[in-house]
C-alpha positions as CSV (number, residue, x, y, z in Angstrom):
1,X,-94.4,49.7,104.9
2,X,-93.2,51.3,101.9
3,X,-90.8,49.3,99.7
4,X,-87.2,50.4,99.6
5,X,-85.6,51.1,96.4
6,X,-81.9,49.1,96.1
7,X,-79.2,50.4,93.9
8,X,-78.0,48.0,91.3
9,X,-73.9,47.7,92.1
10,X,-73.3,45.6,88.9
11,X,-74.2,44.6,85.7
12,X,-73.5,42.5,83.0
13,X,-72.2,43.4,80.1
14,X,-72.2,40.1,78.2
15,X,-75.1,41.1,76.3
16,X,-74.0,44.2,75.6
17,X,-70.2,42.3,73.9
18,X,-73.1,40.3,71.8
19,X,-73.3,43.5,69.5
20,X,-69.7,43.7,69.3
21,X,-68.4,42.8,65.5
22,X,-65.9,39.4,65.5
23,X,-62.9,42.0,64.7
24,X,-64.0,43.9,68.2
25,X,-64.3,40.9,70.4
26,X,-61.0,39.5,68.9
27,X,-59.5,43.1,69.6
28,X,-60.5,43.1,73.5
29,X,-59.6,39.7,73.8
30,X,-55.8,40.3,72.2
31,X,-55.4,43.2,74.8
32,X,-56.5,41.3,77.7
33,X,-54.0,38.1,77.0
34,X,-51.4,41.0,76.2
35,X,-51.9,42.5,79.6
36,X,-52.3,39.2,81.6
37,X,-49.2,38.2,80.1
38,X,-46.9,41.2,79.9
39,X,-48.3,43.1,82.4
40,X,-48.3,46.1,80.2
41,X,-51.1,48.5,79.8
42,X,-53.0,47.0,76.7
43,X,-53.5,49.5,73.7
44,X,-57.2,49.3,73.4
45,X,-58.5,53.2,72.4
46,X,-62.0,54.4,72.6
47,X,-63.5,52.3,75.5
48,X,-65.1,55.3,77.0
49,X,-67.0,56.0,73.7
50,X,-68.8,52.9,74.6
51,X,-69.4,52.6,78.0
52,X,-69.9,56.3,78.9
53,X,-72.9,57.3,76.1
54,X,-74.8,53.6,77.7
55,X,-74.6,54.9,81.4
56,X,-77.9,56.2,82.3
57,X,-78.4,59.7,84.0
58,X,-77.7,59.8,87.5
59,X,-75.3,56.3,87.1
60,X,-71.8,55.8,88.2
61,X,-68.9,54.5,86.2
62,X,-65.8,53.3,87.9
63,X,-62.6,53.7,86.4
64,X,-59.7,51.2,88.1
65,X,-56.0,52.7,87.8
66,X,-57.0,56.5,87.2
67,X,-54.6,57.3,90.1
68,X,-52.0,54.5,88.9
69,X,-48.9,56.0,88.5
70,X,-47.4,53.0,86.7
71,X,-50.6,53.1,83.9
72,X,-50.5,56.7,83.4
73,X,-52.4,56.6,79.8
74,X,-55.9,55.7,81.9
75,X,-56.1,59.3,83.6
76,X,-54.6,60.6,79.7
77,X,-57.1,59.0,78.6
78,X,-59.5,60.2,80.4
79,X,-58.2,64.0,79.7
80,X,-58.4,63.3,76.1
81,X,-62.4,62.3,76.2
82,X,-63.0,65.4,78.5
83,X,-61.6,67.7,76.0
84,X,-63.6,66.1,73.0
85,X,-66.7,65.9,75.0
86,X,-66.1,69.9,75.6
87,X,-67.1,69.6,79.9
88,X,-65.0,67.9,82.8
89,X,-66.9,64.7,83.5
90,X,-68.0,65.4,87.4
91,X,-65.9,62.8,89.5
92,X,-64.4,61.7,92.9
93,X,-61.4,59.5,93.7
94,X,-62.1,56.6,96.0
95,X,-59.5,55.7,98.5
96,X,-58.0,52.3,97.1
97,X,-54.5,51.1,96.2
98,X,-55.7,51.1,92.3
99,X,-56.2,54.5,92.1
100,X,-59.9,54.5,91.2
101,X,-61.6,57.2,89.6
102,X,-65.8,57.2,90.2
103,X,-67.2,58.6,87.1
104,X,-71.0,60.4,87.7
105,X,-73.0,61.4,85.2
């Protein structure tokens, strides 16, 4: 019987926040106790400069609140990478109450 391949739902990025300078973690850690606490959408630019140049061909990238209407600067955001990158980044909503965006490269 042939083996079936899985896909691989999740991973870790703790290794990949071990690269991260002490003036990066300290930023994403003052934006996450800013949100958790205010409940305001966090001021952290250029996430997508990280995450999306790591994610192998073929791979999928979820992005929560794209459809929020009360965090409007993720799907800004988003516009804003799309035009720098010069291409619309080939995506499909999912049907959740966050509003989440599935990113395919």
């Amino acid at each position: 019987m042939a083996e079936i391949p899985y896909v691989c739902l999740y991973r870790s990025y703790y290794e990949e926040l071990e690269n991260f300078s002490p003036e990066e973690r300290g930023r994403l850690l003052w934006a996450l106790l800013e949100y958790l606490c205010t409940g305001q959408e966090p001021e952290l630019p250029e996430p997508e400069r990280y995450f999306w140049p790591r994610l192998e061909q073929g791979g999928y990238l979820l992005l929560h609140d794209w459809g929020n209407p009360k965090l409007p600067g993720v799907a800004k955001a988003l516009v804003a990478y799309e035009v720098e990158l010069g291409c619309k980044i080939p995506a499909s909503p999912m049907c959740d109450v966050g509003g989440t965006l599935v990113l395919c490269k």
